[in-house]
LOBADO-16024 format. One record per residue (C-alpha): residue number from 0; x, y, z negated. Coordinates in Angstrom, 3 decimals, decimal comma. Layout:
BEGIN
{mardo NUM {X Y Z}}
...
//
This chain:
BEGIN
{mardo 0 {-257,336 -128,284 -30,646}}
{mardo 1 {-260,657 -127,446 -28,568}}
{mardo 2 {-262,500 -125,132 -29,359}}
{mardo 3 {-265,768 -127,584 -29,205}}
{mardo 4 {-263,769 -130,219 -31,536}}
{mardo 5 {-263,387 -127,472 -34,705}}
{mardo 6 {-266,755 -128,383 -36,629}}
{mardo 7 {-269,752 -129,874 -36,070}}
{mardo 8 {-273,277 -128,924 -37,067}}
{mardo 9 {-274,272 -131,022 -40,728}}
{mardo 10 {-277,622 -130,128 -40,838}}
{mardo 11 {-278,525 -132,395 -38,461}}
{mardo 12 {-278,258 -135,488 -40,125}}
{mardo 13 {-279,606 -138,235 -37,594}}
{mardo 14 {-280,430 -138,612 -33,907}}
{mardo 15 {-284,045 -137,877 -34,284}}
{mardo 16 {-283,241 -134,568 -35,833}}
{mardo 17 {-280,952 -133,701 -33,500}}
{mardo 18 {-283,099 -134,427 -30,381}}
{mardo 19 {-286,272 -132,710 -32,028}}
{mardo 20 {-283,272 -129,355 -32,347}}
{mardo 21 {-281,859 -129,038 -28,914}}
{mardo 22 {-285,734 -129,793 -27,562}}
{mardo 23 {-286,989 -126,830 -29,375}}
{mardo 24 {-284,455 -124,188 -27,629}}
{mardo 25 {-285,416 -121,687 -25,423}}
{mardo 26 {-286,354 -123,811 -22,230}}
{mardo 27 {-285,473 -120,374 -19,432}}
{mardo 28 {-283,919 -117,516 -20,100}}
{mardo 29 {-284,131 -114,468 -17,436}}
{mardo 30 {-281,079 -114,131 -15,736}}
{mardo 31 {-279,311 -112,268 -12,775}}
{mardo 32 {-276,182 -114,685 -12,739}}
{mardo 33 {-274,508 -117,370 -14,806}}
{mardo 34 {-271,883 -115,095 -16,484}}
{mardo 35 {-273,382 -116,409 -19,880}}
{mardo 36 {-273,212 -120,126 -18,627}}
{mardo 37 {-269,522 -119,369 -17,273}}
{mardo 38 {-268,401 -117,671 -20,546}}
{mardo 39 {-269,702 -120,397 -22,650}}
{mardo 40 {-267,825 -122,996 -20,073}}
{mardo 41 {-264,750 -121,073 -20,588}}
{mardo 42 {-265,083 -121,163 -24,518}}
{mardo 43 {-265,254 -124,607 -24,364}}
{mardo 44 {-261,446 -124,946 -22,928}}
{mardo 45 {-262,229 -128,242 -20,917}}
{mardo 46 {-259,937 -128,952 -17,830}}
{mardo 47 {-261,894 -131,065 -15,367}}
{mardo 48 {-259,777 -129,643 -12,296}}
{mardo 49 {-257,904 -133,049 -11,451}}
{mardo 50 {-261,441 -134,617 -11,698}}
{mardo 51 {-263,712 -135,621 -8,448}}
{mardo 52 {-266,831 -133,856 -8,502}}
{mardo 53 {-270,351 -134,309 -6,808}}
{mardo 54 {-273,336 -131,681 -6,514}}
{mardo 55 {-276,480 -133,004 -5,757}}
{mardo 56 {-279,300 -130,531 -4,904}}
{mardo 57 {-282,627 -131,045 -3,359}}
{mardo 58 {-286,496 -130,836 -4,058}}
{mardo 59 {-286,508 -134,902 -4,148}}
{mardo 60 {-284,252 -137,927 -4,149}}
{mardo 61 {-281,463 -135,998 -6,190}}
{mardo 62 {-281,895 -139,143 -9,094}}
{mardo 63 {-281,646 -142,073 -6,256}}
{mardo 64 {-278,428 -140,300 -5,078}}
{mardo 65 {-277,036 -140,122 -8,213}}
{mardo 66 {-277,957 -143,172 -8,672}}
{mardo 67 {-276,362 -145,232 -5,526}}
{mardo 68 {-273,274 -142,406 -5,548}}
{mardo 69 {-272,571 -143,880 -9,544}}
{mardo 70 {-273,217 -147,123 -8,555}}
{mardo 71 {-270,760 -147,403 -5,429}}
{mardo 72 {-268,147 -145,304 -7,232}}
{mardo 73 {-267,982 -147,726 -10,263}}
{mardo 74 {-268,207 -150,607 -7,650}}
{mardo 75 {-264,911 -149,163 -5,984}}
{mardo 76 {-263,176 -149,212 -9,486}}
{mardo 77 {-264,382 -145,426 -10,549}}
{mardo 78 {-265,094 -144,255 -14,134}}
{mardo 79 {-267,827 -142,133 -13,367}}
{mardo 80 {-269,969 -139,819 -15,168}}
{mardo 81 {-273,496 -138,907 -14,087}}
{mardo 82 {-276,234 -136,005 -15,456}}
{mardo 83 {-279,684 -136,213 -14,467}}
{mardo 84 {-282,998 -134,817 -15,499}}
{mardo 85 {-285,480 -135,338 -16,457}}
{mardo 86 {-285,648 -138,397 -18,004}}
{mardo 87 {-288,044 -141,115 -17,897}}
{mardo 88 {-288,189 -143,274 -21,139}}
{mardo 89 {-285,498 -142,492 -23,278}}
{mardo 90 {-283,700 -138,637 -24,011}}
{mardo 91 {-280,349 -140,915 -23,632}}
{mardo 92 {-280,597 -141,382 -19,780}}
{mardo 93 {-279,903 -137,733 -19,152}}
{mardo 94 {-276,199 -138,374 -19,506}}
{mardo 95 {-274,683 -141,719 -18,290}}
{mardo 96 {-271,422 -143,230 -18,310}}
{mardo 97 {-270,592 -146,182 -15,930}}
{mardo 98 {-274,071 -145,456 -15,529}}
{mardo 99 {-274,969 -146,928 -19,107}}
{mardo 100 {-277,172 -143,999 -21,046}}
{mardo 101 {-274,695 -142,433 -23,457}}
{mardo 102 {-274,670 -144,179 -26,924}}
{mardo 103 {-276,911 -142,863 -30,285}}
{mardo 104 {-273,871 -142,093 -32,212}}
{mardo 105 {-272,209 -140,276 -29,125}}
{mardo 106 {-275,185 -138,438 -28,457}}
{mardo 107 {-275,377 -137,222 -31,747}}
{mardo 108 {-271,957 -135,991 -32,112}}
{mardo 109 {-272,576 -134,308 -29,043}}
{mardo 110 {-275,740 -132,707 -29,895}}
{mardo 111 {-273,950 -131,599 -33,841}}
{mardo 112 {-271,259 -130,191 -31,990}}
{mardo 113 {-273,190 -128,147 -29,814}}
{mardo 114 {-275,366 -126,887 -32,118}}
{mardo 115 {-272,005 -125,029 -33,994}}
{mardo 116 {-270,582 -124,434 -30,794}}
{mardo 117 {-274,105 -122,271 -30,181}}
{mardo 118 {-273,826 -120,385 -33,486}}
{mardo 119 {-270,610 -119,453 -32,807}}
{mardo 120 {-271,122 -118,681 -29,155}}
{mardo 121 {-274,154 -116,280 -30,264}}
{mardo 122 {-272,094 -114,539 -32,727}}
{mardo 123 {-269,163 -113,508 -30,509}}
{mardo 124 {-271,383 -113,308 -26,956}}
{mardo 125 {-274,558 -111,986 -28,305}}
{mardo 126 {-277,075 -114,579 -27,095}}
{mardo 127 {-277,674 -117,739 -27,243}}
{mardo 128 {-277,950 -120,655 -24,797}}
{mardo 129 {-280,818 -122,263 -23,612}}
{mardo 130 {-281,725 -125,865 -23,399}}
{mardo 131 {-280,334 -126,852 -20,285}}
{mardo 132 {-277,404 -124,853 -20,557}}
{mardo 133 {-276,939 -126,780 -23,757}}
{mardo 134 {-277,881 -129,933 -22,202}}
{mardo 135 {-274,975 -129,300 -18,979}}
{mardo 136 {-272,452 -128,087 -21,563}}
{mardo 137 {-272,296 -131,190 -23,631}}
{mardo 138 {-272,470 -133,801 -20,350}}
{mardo 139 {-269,093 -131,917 -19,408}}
{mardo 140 {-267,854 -132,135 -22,917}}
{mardo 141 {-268,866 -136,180 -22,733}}
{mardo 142 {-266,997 -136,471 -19,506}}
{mardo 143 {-263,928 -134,808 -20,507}}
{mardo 144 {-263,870 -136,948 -23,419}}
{mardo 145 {-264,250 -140,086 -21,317}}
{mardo 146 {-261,685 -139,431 -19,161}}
{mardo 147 {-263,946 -139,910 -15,854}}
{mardo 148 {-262,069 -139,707 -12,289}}
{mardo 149 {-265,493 -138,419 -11,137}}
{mardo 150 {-268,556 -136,461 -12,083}}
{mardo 151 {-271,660 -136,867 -9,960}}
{mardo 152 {-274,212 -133,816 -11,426}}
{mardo 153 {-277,599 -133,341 -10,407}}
{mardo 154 {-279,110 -129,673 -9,838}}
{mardo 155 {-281,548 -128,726 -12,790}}
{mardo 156 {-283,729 -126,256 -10,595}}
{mardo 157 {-283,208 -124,859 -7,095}}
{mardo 158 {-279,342 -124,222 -7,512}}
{mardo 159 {-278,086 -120,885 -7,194}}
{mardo 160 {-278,905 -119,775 -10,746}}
{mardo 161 {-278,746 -123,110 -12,303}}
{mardo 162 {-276,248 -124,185 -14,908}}
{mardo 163 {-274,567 -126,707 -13,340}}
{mardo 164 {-273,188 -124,353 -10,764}}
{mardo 165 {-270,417 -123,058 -12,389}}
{mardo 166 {-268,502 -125,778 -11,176}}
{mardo 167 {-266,593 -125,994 -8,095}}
{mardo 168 {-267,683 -129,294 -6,431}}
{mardo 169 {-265,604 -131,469 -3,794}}
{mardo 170 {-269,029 -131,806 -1,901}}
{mardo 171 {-272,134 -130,364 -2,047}}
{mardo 172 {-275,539 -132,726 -1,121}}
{mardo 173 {-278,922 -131,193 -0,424}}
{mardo 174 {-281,241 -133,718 0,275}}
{mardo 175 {-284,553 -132,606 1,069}}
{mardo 176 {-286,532 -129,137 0,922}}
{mardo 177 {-290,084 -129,182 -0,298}}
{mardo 178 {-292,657 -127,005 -2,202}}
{mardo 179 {-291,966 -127,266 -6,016}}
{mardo 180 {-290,312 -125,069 -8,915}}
{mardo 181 {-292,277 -121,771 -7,108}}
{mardo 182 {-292,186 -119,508 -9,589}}
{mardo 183 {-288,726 -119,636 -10,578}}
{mardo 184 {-287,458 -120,102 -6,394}}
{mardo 185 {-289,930 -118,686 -4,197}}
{mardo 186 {-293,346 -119,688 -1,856}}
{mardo 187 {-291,735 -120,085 1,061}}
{mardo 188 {-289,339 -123,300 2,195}}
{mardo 189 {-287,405 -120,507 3,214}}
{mardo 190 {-286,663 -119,083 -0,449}}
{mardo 191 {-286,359 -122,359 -1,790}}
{mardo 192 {-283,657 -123,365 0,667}}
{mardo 193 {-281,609 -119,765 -0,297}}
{mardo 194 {-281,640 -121,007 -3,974}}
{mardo 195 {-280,461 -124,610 -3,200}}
{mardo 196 {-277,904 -123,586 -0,688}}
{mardo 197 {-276,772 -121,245 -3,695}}
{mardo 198 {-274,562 -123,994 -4,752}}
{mardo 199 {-272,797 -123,677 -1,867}}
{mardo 200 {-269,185 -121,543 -2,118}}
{mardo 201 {-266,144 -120,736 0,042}}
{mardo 202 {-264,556 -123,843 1,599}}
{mardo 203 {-267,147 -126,088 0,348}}
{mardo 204 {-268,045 -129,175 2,411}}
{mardo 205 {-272,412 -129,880 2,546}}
{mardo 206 {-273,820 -133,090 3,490}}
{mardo 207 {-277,280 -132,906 3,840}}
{mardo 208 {-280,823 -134,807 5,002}}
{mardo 209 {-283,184 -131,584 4,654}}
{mardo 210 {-285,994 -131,369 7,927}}
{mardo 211 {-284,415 -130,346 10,857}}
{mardo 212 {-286,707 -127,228 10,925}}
{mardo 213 {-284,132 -126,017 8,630}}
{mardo 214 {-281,312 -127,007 10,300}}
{mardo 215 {-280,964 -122,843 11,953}}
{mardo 216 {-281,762 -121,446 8,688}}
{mardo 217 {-278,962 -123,951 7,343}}
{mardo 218 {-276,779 -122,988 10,196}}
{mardo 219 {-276,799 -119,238 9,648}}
{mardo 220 {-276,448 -119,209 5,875}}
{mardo 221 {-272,927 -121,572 6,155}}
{mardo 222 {-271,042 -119,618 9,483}}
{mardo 223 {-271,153 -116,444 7,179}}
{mardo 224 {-268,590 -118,045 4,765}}
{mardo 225 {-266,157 -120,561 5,298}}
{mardo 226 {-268,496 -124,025 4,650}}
{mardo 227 {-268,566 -127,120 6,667}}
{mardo 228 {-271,544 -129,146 7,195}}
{mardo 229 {-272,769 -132,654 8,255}}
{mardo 230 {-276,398 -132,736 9,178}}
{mardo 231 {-278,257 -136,290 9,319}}
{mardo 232 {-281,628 -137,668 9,856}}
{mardo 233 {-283,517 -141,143 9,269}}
{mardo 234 {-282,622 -141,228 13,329}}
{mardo 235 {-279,089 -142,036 12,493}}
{mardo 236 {-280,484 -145,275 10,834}}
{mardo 237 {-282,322 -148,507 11,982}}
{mardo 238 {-284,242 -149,705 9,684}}
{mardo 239 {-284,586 -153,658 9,888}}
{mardo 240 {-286,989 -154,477 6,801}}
{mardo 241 {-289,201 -153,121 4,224}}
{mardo 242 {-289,363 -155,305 1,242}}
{mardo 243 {-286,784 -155,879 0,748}}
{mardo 244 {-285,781 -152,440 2,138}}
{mardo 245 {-282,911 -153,707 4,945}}
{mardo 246 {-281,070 -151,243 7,329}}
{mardo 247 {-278,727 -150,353 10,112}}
{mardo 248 {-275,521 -147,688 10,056}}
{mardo 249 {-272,671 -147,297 11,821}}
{mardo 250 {-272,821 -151,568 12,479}}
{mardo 251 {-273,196 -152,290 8,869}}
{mardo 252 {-276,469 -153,464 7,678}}
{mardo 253 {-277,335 -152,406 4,151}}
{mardo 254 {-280,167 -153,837 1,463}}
{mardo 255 {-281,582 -151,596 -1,015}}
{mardo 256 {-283,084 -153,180 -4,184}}
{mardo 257 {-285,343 -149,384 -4,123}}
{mardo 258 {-288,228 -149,701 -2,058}}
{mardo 259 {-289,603 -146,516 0,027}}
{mardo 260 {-289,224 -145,051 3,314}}
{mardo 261 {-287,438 -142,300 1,163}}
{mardo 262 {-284,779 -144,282 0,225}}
{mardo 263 {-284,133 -144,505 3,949}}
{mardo 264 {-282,553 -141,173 3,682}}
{mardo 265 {-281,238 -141,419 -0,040}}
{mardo 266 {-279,287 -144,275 0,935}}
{mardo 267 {-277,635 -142,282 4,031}}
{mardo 268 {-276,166 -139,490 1,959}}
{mardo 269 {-274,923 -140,906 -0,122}}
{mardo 270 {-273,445 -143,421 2,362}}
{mardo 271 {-271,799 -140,142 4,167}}
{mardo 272 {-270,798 -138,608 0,708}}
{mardo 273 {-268,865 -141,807 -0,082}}
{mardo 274 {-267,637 -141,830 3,614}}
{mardo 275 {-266,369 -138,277 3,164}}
{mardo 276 {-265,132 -137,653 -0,136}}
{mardo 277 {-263,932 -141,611 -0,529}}
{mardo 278 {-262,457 -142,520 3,122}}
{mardo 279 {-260,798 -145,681 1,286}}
{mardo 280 {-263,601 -147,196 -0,230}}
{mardo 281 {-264,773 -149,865 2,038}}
{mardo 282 {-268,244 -150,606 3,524}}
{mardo 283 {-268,677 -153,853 1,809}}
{mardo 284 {-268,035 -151,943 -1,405}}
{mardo 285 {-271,046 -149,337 -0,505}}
{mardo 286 {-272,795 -152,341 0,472}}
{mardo 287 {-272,705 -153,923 -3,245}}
{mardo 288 {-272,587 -150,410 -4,801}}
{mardo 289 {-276,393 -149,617 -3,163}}
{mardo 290 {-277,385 -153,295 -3,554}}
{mardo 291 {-276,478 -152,956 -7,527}}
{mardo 292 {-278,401 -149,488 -8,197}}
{mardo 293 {-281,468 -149,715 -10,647}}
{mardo 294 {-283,243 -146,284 -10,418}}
{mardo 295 {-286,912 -146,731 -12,357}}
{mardo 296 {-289,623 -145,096 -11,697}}
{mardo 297 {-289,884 -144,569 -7,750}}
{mardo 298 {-292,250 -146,917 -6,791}}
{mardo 299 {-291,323 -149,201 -9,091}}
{mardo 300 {-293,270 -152,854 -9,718}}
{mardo 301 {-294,275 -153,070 -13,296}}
{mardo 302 {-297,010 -155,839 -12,976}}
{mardo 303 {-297,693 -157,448 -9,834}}
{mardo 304 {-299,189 -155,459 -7,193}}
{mardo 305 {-298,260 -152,175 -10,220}}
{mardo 306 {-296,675 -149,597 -9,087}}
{mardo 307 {-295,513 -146,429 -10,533}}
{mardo 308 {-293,925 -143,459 -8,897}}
{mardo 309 {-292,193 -140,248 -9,923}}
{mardo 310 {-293,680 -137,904 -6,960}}
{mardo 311 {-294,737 -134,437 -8,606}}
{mardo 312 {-294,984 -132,197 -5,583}}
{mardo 313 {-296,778 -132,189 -2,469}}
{mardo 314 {-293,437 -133,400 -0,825}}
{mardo 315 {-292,994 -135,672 -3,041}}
{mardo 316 {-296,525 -137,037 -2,421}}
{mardo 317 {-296,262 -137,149 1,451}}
{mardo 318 {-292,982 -139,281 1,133}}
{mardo 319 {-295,212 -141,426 -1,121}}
{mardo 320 {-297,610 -141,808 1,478}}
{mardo 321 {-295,610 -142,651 4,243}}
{mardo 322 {-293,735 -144,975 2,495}}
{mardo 323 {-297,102 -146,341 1,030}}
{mardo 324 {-298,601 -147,340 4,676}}
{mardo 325 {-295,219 -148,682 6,005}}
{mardo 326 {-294,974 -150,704 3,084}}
{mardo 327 {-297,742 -151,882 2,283}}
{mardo 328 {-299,530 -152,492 5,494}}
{mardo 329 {-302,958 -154,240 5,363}}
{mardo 330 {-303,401 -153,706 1,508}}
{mardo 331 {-305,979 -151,392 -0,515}}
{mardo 332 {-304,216 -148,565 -2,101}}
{mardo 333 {-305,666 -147,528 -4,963}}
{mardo 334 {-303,669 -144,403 -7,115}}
{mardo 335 {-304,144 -143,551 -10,870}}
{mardo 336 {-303,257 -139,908 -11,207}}
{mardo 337 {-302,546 -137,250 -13,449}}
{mardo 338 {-300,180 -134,390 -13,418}}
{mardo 339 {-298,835 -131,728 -15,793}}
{mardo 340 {-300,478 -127,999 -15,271}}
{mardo 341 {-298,121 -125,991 -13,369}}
{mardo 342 {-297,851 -128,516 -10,446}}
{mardo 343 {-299,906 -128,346 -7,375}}
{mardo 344 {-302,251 -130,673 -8,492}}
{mardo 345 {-305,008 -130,028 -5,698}}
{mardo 346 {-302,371 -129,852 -3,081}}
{mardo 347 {-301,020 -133,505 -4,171}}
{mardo 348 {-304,834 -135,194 -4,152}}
{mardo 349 {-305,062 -133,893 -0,391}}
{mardo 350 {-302,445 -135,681 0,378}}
{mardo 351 {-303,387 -139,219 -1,800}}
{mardo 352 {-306,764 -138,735 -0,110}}
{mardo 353 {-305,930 -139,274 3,203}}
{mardo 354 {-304,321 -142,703 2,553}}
{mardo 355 {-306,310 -144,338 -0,439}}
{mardo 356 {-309,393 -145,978 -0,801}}
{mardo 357 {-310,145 -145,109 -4,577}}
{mardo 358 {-308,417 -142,333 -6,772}}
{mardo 359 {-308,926 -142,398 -10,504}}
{mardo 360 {-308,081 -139,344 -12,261}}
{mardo 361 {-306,397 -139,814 -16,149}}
{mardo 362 {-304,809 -138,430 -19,471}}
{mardo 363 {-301,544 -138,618 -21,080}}
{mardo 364 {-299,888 -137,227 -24,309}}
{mardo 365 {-297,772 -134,607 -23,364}}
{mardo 366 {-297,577 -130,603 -24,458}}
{mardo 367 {-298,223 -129,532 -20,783}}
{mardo 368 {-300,775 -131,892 -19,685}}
{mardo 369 {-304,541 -129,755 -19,125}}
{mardo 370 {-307,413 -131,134 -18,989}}
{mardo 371 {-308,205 -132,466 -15,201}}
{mardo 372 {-311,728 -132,916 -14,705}}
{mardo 373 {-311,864 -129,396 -12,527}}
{mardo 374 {-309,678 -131,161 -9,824}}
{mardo 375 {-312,760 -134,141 -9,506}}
{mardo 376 {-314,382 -134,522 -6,395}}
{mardo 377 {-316,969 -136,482 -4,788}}
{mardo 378 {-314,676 -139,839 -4,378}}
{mardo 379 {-312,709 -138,811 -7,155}}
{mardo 380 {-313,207 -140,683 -9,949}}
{mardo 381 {-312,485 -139,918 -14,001}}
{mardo 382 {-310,690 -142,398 -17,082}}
{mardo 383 {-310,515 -140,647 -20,296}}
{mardo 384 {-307,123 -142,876 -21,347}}
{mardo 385 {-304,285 -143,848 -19,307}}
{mardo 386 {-303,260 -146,992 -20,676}}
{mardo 387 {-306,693 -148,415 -20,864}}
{mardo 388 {-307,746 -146,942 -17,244}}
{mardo 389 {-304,499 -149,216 -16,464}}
{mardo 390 {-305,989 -152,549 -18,088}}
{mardo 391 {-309,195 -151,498 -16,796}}
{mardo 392 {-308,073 -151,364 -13,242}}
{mardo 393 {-305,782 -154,430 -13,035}}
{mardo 394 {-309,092 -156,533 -13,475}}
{mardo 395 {-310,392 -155,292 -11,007}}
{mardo 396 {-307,681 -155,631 -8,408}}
{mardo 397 {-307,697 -158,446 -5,927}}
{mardo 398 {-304,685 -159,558 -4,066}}
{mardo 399 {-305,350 -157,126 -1,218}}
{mardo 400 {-304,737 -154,269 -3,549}}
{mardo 401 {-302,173 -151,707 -4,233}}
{mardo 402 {-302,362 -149,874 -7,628}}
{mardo 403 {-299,752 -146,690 -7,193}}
{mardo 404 {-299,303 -144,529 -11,003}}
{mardo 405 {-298,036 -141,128 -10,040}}
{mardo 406 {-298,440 -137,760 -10,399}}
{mardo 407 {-295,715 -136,595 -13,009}}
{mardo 408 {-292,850 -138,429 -13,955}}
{mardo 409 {-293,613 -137,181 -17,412}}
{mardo 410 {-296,990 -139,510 -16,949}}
{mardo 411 {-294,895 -142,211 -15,449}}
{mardo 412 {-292,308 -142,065 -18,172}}
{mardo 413 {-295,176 -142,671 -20,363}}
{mardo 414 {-296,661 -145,673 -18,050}}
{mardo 415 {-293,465 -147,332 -18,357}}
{mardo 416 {-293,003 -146,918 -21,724}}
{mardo 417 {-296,053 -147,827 -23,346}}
{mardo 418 {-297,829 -150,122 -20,599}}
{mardo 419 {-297,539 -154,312 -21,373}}
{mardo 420 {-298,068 -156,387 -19,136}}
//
């Protein structure tokens, strides 16, 4: 019998419990290397070595990847499982599968047996784990207990020293390099991309979409171990529409129900990643696979002219704003923003600046949301309450205007969740 399968924890005795426990571990640890992570992983005695598996790493678009890779997979007859974070609305859409957020009374075995599986684990090791490590342990537990033919598993934060790199993936995506995460990977795009392309190991394959500024840093990093690579751009693409978001590859045309010039390039890699890792699957299969994918919260409509989106970096924010003035050309763009406090929150109202016409600073509920009123400026204005600001804002809209929510995706979480039409 497993090791994981010998006990589980009764004193948590229902869901809410157990999501208030594995919430109140440690959220980092210090560490030097993942020997903890891999000694827990080997504890666990799972064998996932006949199973597909998918890294996805990145400062943005790792969820849309995840997303359309899950999708297309499950189109093409896959039993997939998929771990993301954060979540947006509900603790459950962390770990997916078929891409359906993993049941209450799943979830709660899962978090019971954990929780014994961490007593034990400090006794004989000496430390505990923290709350990712927790978190990526009991996805791979899920997925061994489903059965899945592949795992597609996105990077917690910057890659080398994250938990879900004790794995040995079939392919490796990077998707994009930005500022974000800094104290735990470095100022400079430079340290951020060594951490990311930490997930990278002998005889790996990496598809990636990063700037091709990068692409000699890239370049030097892979030839000194034995790593392929696949470098693309939005230039391999032609894109035909924006709403709905219609484009060009290789002579098959593609619709994406995700609007965004971002997607442009979410949509590729994981085109290539099926491409290389699936040669069989066919193109009309992608085709339905991205046409299927529901990904909330990047700029998602959630009233009419609504929009919320996820960005909570500069980089984020400048992908916002390009997509913003291709897609909505002609309009108003207004933006209701807030942001938790270790972000770069005057960094990302540069950037809304240049392309908005109003900006409305807000609050939200959440244990690392600070007070905001230091970041107002002259055209910069200030709503005590989110959800009213919201109502507030809507009547004063006119059909030429754009309202955009973003800022955190903590805040847009919240939007979504509590916001009625």
């Amino acid at each position: 019998m497993k090791l994981y399968l010998i006990n589980l924890n009764p004193m948590l005795k229902n869901l809410g419990e157990a999501i208030t426990w594995i919430e109140s571990q440690v959220r980092f640890k210090p560490k030097a290397d993942l020997n903890r992570m891999k000694s827990a992983y080997l504890s666990l005695d799972l064998d996932l070595s006949k199973v597909k598996k998918i890294h996805v790493a990145g400062t943005n678009g790792k969820g849309s990847v995840c997303a359309y890779l899950s999708n297309t997979l499950i189109e093409a007859g896959y039993k997939v499982g998929t771990f993301t974070s954060p979540y947006l609305v509900s603790f459950h859409e962390r770990i997916r599968y078929q891409f359906k957020d993993i049941k209450d009374d799943e979830l709660l075995d899962l978090i019971r047996t954990i929780a014994s599986f961490n007593q034990s684990f400090e006794k004989d090791y000496g430390e505990s784990l923290s709350f990712f490590e927790l978190l990526t342990l009991m996805s791979l537990i899920y997925f061994d207990q489903k059965k899945v033919d592949v795992i597609v598993i996105e990077v917690g934060i910057g890659g080398l020293l994250d938990a879900t790199n004790i794995l040995n993936y079939d392919l490796s995506l990077i998707t994009s390099i930005g500022f974000d995460h800094m104290k735990q990977l470095g100022n400079t795009l430079e340290s951020i991309a060594y951490n990311k392309l930490g997930i990278l190991k002998p005889g790996n394959h990496l598809i990636t979409t990063v700037d091709q500024a990068l692409y000699p840093y890239f370049k030097d990093h892979i030839k000194k171990a034995s790593i392929t690579a696949e470098y693309y751009s939005v230039k391999d693409l032609k894109k035909m529409n924006d709403i709905p978001l219609i484009f060009q590859l290789d002579d098959m045309v593609y619709q994406l129900p995700l609007i965004g010039e971002y997607q442009l390039l979410n949509a590729l890699i994981s085109i290539k990643a099926i491409h290389y890792l699936f040669p069989y699957i066919l193109d009309e299969e992608i085709a339905r696979g991205l046409e299927n994918t529901v990904w909330p919260g990047r700029l998602d409509e959630i009233d009419y002219h609504i929009y919320i989106d996820g960005g909570h970096n500069t980089h984020a924010i400048e992908a916002l704003k390009q997509s913003a003035l291709s897609t909505f050309k002609d309009k108003k763009i207004w933006v209701l923003f807030s942001a938790l406090s270790d972000k770069d929150i005057s960094g990302m109202l540069d950037i809304i600046e240049s392309f908005t016409q109003r900006i409305f600073i807000t609050t939200f509920p959440d244990p690392r949301f600070k007070e905001l009123t230091e970041f107002l400026r002259e055209n910069i204005e200030y709503k005590e309450n989110s959800l009213d600001a919201l109502c507030e804002l809507k009547g004063m809209m006119d059909d030429d205007t754009i309202l955009i929510v973003t800022g955190s995706l903590h805040f847009v979480g919240y939007i979504k969740n509590h916001y009625q039409k």
